[in-house]
C-alpha positions in Angstrom: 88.0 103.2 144.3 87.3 100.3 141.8 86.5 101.3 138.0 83.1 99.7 138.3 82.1 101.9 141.4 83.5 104.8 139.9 81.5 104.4 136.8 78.4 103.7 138.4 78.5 106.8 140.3 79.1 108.7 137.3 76.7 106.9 135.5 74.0 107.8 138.5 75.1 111.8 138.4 74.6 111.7 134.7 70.9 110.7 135.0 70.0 112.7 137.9 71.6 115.5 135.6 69.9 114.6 132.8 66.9 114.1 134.3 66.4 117.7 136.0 67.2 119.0 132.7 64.5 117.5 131.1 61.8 119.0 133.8 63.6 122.0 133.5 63.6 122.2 130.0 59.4 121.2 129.9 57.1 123.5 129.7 55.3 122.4 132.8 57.6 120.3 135.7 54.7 118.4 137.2 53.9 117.1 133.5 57.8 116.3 133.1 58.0 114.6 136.4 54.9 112.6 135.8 56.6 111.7 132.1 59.9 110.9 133.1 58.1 109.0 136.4 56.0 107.0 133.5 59.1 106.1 131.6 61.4 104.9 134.8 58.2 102.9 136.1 58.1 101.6 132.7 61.7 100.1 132.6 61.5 98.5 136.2 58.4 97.0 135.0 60.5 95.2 132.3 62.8 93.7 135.3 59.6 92.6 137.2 59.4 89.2 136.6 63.3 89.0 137.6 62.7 89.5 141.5 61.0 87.7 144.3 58.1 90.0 145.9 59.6 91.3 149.1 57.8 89.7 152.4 55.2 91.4 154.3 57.8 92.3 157.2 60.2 95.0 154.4 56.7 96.6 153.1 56.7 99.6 155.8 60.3 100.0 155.0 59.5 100.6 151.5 56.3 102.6 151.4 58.3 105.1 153.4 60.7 105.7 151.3 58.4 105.9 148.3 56.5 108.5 150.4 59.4 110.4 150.9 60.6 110.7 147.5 57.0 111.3 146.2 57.1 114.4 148.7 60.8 115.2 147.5 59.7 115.3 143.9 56.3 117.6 144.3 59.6 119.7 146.7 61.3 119.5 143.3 58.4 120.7 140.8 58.1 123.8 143.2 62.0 124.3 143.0 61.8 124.4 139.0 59.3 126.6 138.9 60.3 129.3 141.3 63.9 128.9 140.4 67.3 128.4 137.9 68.5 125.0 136.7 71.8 126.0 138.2 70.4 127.2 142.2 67.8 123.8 142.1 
């Protein structure tokens, strides 16, 4: 595996880590998921201007996987509050 690969999946677990501890670590997890939603859309919004806006043929294809991790983090705000950091 090349360095680069290896870091960016380390890099990726980091965040996912770090992230789950901070809506564990809340006081409410729909409020920390909406917070830590806020700040990621913030950053992409700084890359914006950057990218070309996908054609009208790829829209499906993204709208479903934004409706699928929209329903994977309301999965995750019921995890949190029924359970550990360490079983979610």
């Amino acid at each position: 595996m090349e360095l680069q690969v290896f870091l960016a999946v380390l890099g990726a677990a980091m965040m996912h880590a770090g992230w789950n501890a901070v809506v564990k670590g809340g006081t409410d997890p729909f409020t920390s998921v909406t917070q830590v939603s806020l700040f990621s859309a913030g950053i992409a919004l700084c890359f914006l201007p950057f990218v070309k806006v996908p054609a009208a043929e790829a829209w499906p294809w993204l709208a479903a996987p934004a409706a699928l991790h929209t329903f994977y983090r309301f999965m995750l705000i019921g995890a949190h509050r029924a359970g550990d950091m360490a079983q979610v």
